[in-house]
N, C-alpha and C positions, 0 to 999 in steps of 0.2 A: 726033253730027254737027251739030246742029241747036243744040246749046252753043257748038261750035267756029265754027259762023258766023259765031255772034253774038256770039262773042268778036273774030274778026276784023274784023266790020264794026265793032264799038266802036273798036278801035285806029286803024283807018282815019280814023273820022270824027275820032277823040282828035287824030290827027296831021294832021290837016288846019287845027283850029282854033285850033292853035298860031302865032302868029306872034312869031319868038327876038329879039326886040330889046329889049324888057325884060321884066325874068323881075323878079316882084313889087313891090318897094322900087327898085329898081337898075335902068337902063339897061343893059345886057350890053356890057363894054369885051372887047375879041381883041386879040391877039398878030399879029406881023406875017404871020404865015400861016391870020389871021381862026379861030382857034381862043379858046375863052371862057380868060379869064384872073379871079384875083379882081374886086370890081370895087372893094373898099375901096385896097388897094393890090397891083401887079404879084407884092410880093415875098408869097407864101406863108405865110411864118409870122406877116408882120405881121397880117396879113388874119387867121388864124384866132387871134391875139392877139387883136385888136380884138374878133372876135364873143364871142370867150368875157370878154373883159371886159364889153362890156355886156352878155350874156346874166348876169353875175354883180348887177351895178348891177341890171338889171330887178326878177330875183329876191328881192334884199334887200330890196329895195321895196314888194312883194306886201302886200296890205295885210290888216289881220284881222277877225275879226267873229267870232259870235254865239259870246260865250263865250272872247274873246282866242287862239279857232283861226285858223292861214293858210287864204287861198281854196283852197290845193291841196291841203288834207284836205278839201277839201268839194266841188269841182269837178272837172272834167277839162278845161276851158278857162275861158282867162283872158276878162274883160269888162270891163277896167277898175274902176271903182274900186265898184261895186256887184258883192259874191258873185251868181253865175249859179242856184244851187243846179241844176245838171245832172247831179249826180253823177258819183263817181268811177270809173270803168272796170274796168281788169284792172291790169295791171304799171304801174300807174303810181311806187307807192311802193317797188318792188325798183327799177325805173330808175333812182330820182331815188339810192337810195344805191350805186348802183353808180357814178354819174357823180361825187356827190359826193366817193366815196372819193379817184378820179383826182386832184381838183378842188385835194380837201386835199394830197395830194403834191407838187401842179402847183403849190400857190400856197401850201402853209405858214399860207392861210386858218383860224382855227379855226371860224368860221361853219359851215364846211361837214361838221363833227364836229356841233358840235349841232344842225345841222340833220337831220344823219343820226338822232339819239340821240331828237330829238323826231317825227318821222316814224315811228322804228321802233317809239319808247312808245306813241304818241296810235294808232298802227295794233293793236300787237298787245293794247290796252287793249279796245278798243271793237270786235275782228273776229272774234273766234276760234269755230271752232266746238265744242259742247257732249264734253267726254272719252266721250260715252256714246255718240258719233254717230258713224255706221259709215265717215264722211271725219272723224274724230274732229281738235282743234285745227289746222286749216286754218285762212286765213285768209279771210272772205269779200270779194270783188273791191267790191262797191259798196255805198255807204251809201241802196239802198233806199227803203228805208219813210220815212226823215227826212231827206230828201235838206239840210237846211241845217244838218246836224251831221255829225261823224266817227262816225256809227256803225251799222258794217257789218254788214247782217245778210242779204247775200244775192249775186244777179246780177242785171245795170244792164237786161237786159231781161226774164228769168224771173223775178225777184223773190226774197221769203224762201227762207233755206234753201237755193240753187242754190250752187253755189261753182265757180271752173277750176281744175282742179289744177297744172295747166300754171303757173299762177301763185302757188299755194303754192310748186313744188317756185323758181322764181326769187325769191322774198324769202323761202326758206329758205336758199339759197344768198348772199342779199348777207348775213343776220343771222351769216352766218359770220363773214364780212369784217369787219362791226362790236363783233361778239366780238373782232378780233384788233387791233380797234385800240384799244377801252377795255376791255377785260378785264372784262367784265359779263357774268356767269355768265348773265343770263337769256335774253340774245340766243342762247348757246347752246343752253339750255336750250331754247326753242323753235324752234330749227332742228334739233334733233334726234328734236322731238317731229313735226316734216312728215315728216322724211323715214321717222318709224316705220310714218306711217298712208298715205306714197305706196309704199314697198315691200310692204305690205300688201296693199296694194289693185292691182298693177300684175299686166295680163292679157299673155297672150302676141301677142294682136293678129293683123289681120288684113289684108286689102284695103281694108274700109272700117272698121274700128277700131282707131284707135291703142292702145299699152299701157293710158293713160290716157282716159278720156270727153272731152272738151272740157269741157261742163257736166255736172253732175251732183248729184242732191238729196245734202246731205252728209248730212244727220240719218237717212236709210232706203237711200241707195243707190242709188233710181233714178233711169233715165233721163227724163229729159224727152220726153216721146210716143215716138215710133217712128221709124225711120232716114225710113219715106215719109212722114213730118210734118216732121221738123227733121232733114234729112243732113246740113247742116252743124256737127252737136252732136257726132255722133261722132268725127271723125278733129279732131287736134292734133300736129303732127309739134313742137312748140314744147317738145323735150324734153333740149337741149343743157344747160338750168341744172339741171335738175332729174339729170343725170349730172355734174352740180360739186358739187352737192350733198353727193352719197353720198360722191364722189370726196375730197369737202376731211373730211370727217367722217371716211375712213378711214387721212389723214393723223393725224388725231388721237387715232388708235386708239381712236377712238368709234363706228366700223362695224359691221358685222352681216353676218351669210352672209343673212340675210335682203335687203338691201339690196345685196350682191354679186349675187345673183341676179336680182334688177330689174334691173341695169345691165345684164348681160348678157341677159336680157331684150329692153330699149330698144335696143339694139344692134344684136341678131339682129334686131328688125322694121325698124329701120331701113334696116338691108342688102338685107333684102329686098324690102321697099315703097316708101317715099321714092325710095331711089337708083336705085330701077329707075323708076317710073313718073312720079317729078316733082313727087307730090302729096302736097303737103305740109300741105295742111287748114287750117282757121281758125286764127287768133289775136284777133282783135278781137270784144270782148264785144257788140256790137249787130248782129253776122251771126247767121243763123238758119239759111241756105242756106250748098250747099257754093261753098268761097273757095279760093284756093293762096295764102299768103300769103311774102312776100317773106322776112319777117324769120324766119318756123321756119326755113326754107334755111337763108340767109347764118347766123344763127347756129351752127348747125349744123358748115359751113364751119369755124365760126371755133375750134369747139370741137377738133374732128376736126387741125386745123393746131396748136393750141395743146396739144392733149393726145395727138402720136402716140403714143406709145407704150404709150397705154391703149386704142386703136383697135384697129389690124392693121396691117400689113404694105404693105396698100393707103393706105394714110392720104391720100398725096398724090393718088393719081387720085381718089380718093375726094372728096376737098376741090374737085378742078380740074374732077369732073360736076358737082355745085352748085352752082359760079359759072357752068362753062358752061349749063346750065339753065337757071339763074336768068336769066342773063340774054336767053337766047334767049325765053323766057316774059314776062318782066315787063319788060326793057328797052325801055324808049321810044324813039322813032324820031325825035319833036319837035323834037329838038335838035340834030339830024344837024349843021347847018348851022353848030353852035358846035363843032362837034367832040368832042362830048358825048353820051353816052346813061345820062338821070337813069331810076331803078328806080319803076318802077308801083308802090304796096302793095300791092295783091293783086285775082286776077282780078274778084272780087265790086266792088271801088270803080277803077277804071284813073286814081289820079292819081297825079303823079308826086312824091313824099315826100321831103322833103329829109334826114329820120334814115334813109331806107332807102337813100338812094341814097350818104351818107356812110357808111354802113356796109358798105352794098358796096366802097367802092373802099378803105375801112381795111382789110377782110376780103384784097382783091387785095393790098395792100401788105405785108400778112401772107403772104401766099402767096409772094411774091416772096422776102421776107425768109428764108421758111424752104429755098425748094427752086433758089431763086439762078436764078428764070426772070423777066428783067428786064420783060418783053414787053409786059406791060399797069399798068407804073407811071405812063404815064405818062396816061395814062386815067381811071386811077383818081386821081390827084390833081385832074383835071377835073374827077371828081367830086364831090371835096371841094369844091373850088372853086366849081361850081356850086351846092352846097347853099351857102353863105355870101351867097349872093342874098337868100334869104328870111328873114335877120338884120336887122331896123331899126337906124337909129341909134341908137334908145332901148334896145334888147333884145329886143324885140319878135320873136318867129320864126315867121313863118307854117308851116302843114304842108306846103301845095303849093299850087303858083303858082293851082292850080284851086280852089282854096278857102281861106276868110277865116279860117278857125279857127286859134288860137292856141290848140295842145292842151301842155298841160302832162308829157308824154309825148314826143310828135315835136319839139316844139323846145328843150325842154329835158333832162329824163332819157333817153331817148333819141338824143340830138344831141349834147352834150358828153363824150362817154364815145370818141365816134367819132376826134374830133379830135384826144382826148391821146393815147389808143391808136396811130393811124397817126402822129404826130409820133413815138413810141416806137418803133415798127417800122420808120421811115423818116425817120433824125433830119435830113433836107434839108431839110424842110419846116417844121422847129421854130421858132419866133421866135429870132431872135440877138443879141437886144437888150438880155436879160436872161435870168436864172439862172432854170431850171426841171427840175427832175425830173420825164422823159418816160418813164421806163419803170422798174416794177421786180417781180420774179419772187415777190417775198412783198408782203403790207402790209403799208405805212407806218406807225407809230403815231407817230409823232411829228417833225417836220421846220421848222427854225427857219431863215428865210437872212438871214444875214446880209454887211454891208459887205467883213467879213476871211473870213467863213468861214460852210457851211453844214454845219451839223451833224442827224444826222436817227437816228430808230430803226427797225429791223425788226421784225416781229413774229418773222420765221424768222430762226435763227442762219446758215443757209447760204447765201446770196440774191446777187442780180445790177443793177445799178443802172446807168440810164443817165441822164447829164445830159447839156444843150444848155446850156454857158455862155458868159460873156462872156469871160472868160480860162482859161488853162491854173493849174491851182493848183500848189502850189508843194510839197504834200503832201497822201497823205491817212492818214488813221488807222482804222484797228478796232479798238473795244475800248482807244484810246490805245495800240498798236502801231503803227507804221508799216508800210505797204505800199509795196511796191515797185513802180516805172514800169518799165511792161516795152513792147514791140514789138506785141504780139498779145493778146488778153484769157485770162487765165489763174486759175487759183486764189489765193486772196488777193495779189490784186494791182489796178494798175489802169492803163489804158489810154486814150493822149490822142489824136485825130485830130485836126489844125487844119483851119481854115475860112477865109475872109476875114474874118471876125469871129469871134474866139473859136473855139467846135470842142465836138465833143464829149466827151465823159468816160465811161467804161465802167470798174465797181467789180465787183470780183468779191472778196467776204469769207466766209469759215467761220469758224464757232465764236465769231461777233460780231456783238452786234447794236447797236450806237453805232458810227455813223461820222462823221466830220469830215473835209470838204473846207475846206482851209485857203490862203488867195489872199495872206493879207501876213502877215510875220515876227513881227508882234506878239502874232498870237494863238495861235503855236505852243504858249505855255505854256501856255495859259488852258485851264481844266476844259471839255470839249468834252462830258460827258453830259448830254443833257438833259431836267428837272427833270419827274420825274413827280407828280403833281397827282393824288389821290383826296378827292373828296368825300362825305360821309354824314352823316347818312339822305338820299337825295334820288328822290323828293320829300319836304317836312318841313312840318311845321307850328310849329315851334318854331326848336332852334338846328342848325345846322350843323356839322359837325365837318371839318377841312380836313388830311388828309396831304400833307405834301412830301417828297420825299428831301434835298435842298438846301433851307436855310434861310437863308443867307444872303443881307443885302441883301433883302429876299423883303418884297414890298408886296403887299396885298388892297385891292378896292374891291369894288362891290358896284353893277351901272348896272339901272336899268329900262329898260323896249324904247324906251323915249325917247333911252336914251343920259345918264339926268340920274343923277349919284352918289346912292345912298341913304345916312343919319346910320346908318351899323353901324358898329360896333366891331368888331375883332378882336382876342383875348386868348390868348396862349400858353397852353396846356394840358398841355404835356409834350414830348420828344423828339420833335419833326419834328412837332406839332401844332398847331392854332389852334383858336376855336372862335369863332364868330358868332352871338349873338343877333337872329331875324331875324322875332320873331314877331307884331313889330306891321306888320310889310306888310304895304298887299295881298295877296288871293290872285291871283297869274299867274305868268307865267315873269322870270326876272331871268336876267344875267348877273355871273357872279364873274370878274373881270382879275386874274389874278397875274401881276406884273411882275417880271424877274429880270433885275440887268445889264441888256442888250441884248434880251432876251427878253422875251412876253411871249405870255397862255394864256388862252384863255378859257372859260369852263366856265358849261353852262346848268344853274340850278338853278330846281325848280320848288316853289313856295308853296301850299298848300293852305290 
């Protein structure tokens, strides 16, 4: 009782010392019925254009140090142009390549590939724990003991040795993803090796402990003191990635009845704790006490809408208690006045989060999408909307209007993931000013757009694609078959809505993974596969070896982070080979540009 007081007198006073008329960077602009509107511009997609462009510019920019590492192997918030050394938290590096995956599809970027490939190296180089240790090859949340290097040997307030599992089982699950988009046996490799030692280890749970610990010694297994020393270590409902996990693992008939069993497991306690009583327990690595945190929910949500029919039966009330909770819990009152209610993070900290509160209302837009209940779309795009306040013009993203921190988590791996997502699930909102791929039901591995045509690969041969273009194309191909334009979305076929501008496009292909959207007649004939790119050894301290499938026309360079060309050579080796001498560089990272046609790929190679 004496919690619950003092939980409402914080909201009280929380909602007292708000006043709505500018929310961080931005003046708050309304609509004629004084409702918050973007503030970059009225139209929707332009607005969440814009943040995600300069949120990309910021990014690139990020500057490096001790040892040619980015601040965000080293930090959890940004400081400008001196590293912080504050260490790095929990999900920071599952975030950033779950957004980046989006990022690459949205944008045909290659940046956002090697940045994925140098994240998930430089992480699971420097994190893992010991094969002998009873949380065996996990990876540990923060780099500890040497806080101005990548390497991780513990948790950001227990120190050596602690690890979340909660956040193994999520960059186990993105190392999937990045297996499926460069075919690099080790990403799999160690996401298979999390999910051996989370199945292992996962309890049937209780009222106040989840399957998993929160924290927990990885090398011996125990806990950290006692529930009446640290309550907030036991319970973590933050178990949505870590059931993608097993789930994508047994798509690749790389599962286990050992691992079936944990799921069902996570499930049965779910149903019976979370959904009943609301509590959802810690996520964020500097609580010690117990917290409800926003983001186990809504994720949860989003898994439960996205994976019915690995659920129940329930799936949808299911989904529609913990948005109604959520928000009856953690929804702010603050903004009554814009016609808005932005999502608290969690009872332990009461401010209002602009990655939590855009994931609520994608999460809503998702619900909508799937059970056809229009009733709170339009809400939840206020909420989108409202988070794009805390975007600078520079890139800059605050957490919450209540606090200064620029955490590399909430406004970036957590915050870009949100927007492509609900452009996908609700393509009204999508920019319309240019070509983007907003949704699609496998990874992407590879997406080129081009003037006449955009051509792209799947990793799954049976998959569902949705674009926001600027015209209606004029064909599309699978595999260099043509599909047919039908009325309704159907089996290899494909499907056009207009818009005032442009319209969207829905592709539904089997038994193909090259597709080509084609916008002018010229490039009907032109070879629409494209050009896959393997490099080895990498990393090297010598030469390079370069595979293409297509050689023709086919140029190499070779830039440092400068962007300045290195004197390499490249010399034919054989059938679809090159080979580069590259052993008098520097040791750092370089980038290789293969140029093909219209095309063009860039691949990070790293020098030792």
């Amino acid at each position: 009782m004496r919690y619950l007081i003092l939980l409402i007198l914080l909201l009280v006073s929380h909602t007292k010392s708000i006043t709505a008329q500018t929310i961080v960077y931005h003046e708050a602009v309304r609509d004629q019925n004084k409702n918050l509107i973007p503030w970059y511009n009225p139209n929707h997609g332009s607005s969440y254009q814009f943040c995600l462009n300069t949120i990309t510019d910021f990014w690139k920019a990020i500057p490096t140090c001790c040892g040619n590492q980015k601040f965000y192997m080293i930090d959890h918030t940004w400081g400008g142009s001196q590293v912080q050394e504050n260490k790095v938290g929990g999900d920071q590096f599952a975030m950033l390549i779950s957004s980046w995956a989006l990022l690459y599809a949205y944008t045909g970027d290659s940046f956002f590939i090697n940045d994925m490939k140098y994240i998930a190296d430089t992480y699971l180089q420097y994190s893992l724990s010991p094969d002998t240790a009873v949380w065996a090859n996990l990876p540990y949340p923060s780099n500890y003991s040497v806080p101005y290097l990548p390497r991780f040997d513990g948790d950001y307030v227990l120190g050596p040795n602690f690890t979340q599992p909660d956040k193994a089982g999520s960059f186990g699950a993105e190392l999937i993803t990045l297996y499926k988009i460069t075919g690099e046996q080790k990403y799999l490799d160690a996401a298979q090796k999390i999910a051996v030692t989370l199945a292992k280890n996962v309890s049937t749970g209780d009222s106040i402990h989840s399957p998993f610990p929160f924290k927990v010694n990885a090398i011996n297994g125990s806990l950290p003191g006692n529930y009446n020393t640290y309550p907030g270590l036991y319970l973590c409902a933050n178990l949505a990635p870590t059931l993608t996990l097993f789930n994508e693992l047994k798509k690749l008939s790389l599962g286990s009845v050992q691992q079936d069993s944990a799921s069902q497991k996570i499930k049965r306690w779910v149903k019976k704790y979370p959904l009943q009583n609301n509590n959802w327990g810690n996520f964020f690595e500097n609580i010690l006490f117990t917290s409800n945190a926003s983001i186990n929910a809504i994720t949860m949500a989003n898994y439960i809408l996205e994976e019915e029919n690995n659920w129940s039966s329930t799936w949808q009330q299911d989904a529609r208690t913990i948005l109604d909770n959520g928000m009856q819990l953690l929804g702010s009152t603050a903004y009554d006045s814009l016609g808005v209610k932005p999502i608290l993070e969690q009872t332990a900290d009461l401010k209002e989060g602009g990655s939590h509160t855009a994931r609520f209302g994608s999460v809503e837009l998702l619900y909508a999408e799937k059970t056809g209940d229009n009733s709170r779309i339009e809400h939840a795009v206020r909420q989108l909307d409202w988070a794009t306040y805390l975007v600078d013009f520079d890139g800059k993203v605050r957490f919450s209007p209540r606090n200064n921190s620029i955490w590399y988590t909430d406004g970036y791996g957590d915050f870009v993931r949100h927007y492509i997502r609900a452009m996908g699930w609700y393509p009204a909102i999508a920019f319309d000013s240019a070509n983007h791929l907003i949704r699609s039901s496998s990874v992407v591995q590879n997406i080129a757009y081009g003037s006449d045509k955009i051509v792209y690969k799947t990793y799954d041969t049976d998959a569902q694609e949705t674009f926001r273009l600027t015209q209606k194309p004029i064909q599309v191909k699978a595999n260099g078959v043509l599909l047919n334009e039908v009325n309704t979305p159907t089996a290899n076929a494909w499907w056009w809505q207009a818009s005032a501008l442009g319209g969207v496009l829905k592709i539904n292909h089997t038994s193909a993974q090259n597709v080509a959207v084609v916008f002018n007649a010229t490039a009907i004939n032109e070879t629409i596969e494209l050009n896959e790119i393997n490099v080895y050894p990498n990393p090297t301290n010598s030469t390079i070896t370069i595979k293409a499938n297509h050689i023709e026309n086919i140029r190499f360079s070779i830039l440092n982070n400068l962007g300045v060309i290195q004197p390499i050579f490249f010399i034919k080796k054989g059938d679809n080979l090159f080979e580069a001498d590259i052993a008098n560089l520097p040791q750092g990272v370089y980038h290789l540009v293969v140029e093909q046609a219209q095309n063009k790929q860039v691949k990070q190679v790293v020098k030792f």
